[in-house]
C-alpha positions as MATLAB code, in Angstrom:
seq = 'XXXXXXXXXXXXXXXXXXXXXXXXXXXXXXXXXXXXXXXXXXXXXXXXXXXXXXXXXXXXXXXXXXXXXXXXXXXXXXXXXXXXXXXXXXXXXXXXXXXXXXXXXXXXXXXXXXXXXXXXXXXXXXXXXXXXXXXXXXXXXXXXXXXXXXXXXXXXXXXXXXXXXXXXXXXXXXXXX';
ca = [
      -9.365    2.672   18.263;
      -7.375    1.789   15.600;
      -3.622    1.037   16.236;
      -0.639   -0.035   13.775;
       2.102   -2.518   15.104;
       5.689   -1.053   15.100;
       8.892   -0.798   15.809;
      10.092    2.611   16.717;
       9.847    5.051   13.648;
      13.356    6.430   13.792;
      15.425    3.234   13.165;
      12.583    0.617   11.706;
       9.907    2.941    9.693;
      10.456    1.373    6.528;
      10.745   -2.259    7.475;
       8.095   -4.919    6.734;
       7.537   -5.506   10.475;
       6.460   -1.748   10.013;
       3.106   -1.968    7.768;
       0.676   -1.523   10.385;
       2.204    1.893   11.172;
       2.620    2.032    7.337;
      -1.627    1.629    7.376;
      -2.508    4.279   10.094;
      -0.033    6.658    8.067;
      -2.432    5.892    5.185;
      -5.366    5.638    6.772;
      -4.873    9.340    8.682;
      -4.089   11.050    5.401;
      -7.097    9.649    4.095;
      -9.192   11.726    6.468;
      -7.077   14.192    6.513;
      -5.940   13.837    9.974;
      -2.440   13.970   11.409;
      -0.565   11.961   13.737;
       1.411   13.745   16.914;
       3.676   12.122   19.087;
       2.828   11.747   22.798;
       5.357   11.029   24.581;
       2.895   10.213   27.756;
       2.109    7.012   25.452;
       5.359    6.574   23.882;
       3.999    6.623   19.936;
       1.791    8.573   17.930;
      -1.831    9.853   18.109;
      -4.876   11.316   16.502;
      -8.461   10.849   15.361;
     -10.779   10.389   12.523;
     -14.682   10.789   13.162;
     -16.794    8.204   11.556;
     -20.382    8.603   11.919;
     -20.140   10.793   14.885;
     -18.049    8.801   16.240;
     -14.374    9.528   17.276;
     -11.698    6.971   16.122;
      -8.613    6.751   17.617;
      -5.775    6.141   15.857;
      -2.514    5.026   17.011;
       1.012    3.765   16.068;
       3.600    2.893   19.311;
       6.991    4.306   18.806;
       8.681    0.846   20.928;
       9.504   -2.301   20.240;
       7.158   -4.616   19.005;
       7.358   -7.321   21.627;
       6.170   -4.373   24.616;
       3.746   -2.651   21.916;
       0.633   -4.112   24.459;
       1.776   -2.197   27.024;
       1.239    1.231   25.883;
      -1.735   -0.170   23.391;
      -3.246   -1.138   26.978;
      -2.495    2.080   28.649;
      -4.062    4.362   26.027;
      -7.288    2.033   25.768;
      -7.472    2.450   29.517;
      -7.279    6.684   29.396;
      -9.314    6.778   26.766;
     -11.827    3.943   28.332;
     -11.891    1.490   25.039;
     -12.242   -2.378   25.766;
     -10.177   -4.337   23.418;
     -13.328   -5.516   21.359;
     -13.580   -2.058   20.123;
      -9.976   -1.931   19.346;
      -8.718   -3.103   15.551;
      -5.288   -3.829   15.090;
      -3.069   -3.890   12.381;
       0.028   -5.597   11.720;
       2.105   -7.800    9.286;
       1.648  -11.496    8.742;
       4.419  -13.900    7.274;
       1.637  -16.741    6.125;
       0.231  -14.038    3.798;
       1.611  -13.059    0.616;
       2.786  -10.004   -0.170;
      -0.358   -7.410   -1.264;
      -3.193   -9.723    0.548;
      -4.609   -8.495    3.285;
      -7.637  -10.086    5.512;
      -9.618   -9.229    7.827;
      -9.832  -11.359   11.192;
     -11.849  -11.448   14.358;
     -10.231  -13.898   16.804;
      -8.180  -14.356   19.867;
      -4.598  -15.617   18.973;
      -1.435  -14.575   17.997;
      -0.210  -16.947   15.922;
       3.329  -16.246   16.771;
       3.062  -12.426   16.357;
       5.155  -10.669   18.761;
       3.031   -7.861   19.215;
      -0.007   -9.914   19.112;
       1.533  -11.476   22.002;
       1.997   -8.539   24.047;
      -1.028   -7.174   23.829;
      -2.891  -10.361   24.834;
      -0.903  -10.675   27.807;
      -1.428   -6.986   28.147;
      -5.203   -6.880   28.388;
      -4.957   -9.876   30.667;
      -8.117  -11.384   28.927;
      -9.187  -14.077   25.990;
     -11.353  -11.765   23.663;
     -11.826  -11.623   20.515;
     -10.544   -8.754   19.067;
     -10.491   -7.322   15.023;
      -6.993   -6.879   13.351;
      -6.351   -6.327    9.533;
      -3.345   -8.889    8.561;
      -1.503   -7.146    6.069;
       0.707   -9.526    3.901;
       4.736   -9.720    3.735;
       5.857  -13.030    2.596;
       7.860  -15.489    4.188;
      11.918  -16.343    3.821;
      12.781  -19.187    2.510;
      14.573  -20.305    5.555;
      12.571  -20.110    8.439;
      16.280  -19.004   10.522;
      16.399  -15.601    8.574;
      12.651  -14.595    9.968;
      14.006  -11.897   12.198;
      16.155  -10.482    9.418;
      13.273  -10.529    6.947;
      10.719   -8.769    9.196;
      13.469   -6.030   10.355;
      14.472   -5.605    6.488;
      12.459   -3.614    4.501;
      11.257   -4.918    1.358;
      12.412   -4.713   -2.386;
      11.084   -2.111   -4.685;
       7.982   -4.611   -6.511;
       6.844   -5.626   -2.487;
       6.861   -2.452   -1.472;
       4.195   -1.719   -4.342;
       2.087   -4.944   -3.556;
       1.818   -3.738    0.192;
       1.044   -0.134   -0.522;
      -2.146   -1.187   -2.771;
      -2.532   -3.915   -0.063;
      -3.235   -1.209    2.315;
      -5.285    0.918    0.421;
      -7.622   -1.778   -0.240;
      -7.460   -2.200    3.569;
      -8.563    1.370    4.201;
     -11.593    0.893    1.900;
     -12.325   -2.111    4.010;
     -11.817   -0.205    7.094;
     -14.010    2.446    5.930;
     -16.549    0.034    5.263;
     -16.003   -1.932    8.898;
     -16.484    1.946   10.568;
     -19.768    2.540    8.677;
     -21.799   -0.875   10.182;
     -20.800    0.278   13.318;
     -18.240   -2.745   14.727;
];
């Protein structure tokens, strides 16, 4: 499974703490695939085969600090162990338009991060794609930055961020994770 960090759509879709859900967005259209809301997991849901394999992909439609919960509940219907899971999210201590690719336990302060460790209950590694936004100046205006979305040049830097992403992705999906 493949799942994109959020806020709800509605009210936070275009706001930096937003570019995992910007990702799956990006990622679906690639493969012509499109996401549905289910409300029975409170976000948004479809697939993508790889390799005869089915991908899920999913972006929560909550807040970011309970995204684990309903990260952990689909995982469980649809039997996938959070090794198998990559998640995608934004990262302050990454410019804006880098992305890397990470397999570790941690959260490094990441809200969502957060929940879902707590979530699964365990210390496992786990892949996630940390999509660059910058950092404020001050570190007091965090919270505004990461509910803000950004300017007009960022916004460019984190699209091609993403589609470089995908092609990584694409690449991860094909040596069989």
């Amino acid at each position: 499974m493949i799942v994109g960090l959020s806020n709800p759509k509605n009210k936070y879709h275009k706001t930096r703490h937003n570019v995992g859900s910007w990702y799956i967005y990006s990622l679906a259209k690639y493969f012509s695939a499109y996401l549905k809301e289910e409300k029975k997991f409170f976000g948004f849901i479809t697939f993508i085969n790889i390799n005869s394999n089915k991908i899920r992909l999913f972006v929560p439609n909550i807040f970011m600090n309970i995204n684990g919960e309903v990260i952990y509940k689909v995982a469980s219907f649809y039997r996938i162990y959070l090794n198998e899971i990559l998640v995608v999210h934004d990262d302050l201590d990454l410019e804006v338009g880098k992305s890397k690719l990470k397999y570790s336990y941690g959260h490094g302060g990441h809200n969502g991060l957060k929940s879902i460790i707590n979530n699964f209950n365990k210390k496992i590694n786990f892949y996630r794609f940390r999509i660059g936004i910058g950092r404020p100046k001050n570190k007091n205006e965090i919270s505004s930055f990461v509910l803000s979305s950004p300017i007009s040049e960022e916004k460019n830097l984190i699209k091609i961020s993403i589609q470089h992403a995908i092609k990584k992705t694409h690449i991860l999906l094909n040596t069989n994770f």
